[in-house]
N, C-alpha and C positions, 0 to 999 in steps of 0.2 A: 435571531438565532438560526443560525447555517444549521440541517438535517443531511446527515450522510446515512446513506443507506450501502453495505456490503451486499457481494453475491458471489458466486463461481467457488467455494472452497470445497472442499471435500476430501476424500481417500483416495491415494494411486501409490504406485509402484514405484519406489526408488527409479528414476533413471526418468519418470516420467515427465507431463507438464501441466499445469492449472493454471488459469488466467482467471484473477480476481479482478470486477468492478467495483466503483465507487461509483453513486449518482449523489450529486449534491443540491440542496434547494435553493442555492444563494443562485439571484440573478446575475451577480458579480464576478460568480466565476471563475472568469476568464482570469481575474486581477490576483487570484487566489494563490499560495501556493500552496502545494499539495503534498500529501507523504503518506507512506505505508510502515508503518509499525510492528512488531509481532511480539507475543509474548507466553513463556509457559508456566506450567504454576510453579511457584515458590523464587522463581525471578522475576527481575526487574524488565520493563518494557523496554526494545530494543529497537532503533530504526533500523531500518530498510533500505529504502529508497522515497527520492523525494525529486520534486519538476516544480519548476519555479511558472513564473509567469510569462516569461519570456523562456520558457521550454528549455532552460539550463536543468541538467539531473545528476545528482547525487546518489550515489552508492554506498553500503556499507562493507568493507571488505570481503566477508564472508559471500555476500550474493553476486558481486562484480562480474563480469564474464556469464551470466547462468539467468540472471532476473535484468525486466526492462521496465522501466515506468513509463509512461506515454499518457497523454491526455487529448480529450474531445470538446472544445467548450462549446460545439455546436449540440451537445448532450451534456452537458453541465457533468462531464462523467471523467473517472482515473482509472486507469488501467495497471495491474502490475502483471504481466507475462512470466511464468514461473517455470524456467526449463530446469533440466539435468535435474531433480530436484531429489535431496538428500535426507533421508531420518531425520537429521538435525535439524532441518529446515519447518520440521513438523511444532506447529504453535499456531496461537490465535491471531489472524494479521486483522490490523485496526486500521481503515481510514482515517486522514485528520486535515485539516485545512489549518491555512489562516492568510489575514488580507496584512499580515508585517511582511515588510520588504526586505527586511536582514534580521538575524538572530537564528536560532535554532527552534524557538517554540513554535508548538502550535496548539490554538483556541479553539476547536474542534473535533472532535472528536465519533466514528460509529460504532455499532454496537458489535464488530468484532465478527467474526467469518471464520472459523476452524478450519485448519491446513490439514493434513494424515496423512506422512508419506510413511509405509510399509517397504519391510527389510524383504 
């Protein structure tokens, strides 16, 4: 069983930045690919952004230009870099892993990190 553990969320100011981690227990890692999620109540969970294993990154429209994902597997760790960062952007972002080499899902899952960006 993979353990993701979030950090870095919090409250800031429209226009601002917050860099959320991810550390995860799998010694595997590296093999892993990786994604960030976010969701608010009464919606459905939305991806983000995602880094494969071989460091290819996915975007979701809305973040393109403004969020970066990046990863360390010498710290078993995922990064998402949160600039210009918009109201809308305020939600619960979720770590997730998983060791599939194609598809969209992932078998993984943390326990979620609160975003707050103030108008």
């Amino acid at each position: 069983q993979v353990q993701l553990v979030e950090s870095g969320g919090g409250l800031v100011q429209a226009g601002g930045s917050l860099r959320l981690s991810c550390t995860a227990s799998e010694q595997t890692f590296s093999t892993y690919r990786m994604g960030w999620f976010r969701q608010v109540p009464g919606k459905e969970r939305e991806f983000v952004a995602a880094v494969s294993w071989v460091l290819a990154t996915d975007y979701a429209d809305a973040v393109k230009g403004r969020f970066t994902i990046s990863r360390d597997n010498a710290k078993n760790t995922v990064y998402l870099q949160m600039n210009s960062l918009e109201p809308a952007d305020t939600a619960v972002y979720y770590c997730a892993a998983t060791p599939r080499r194609s598809g969209g899902l992932f078998d993984y899952w943390g326990q979620g990190t609160q975003v707050t960006v103030s108008s």
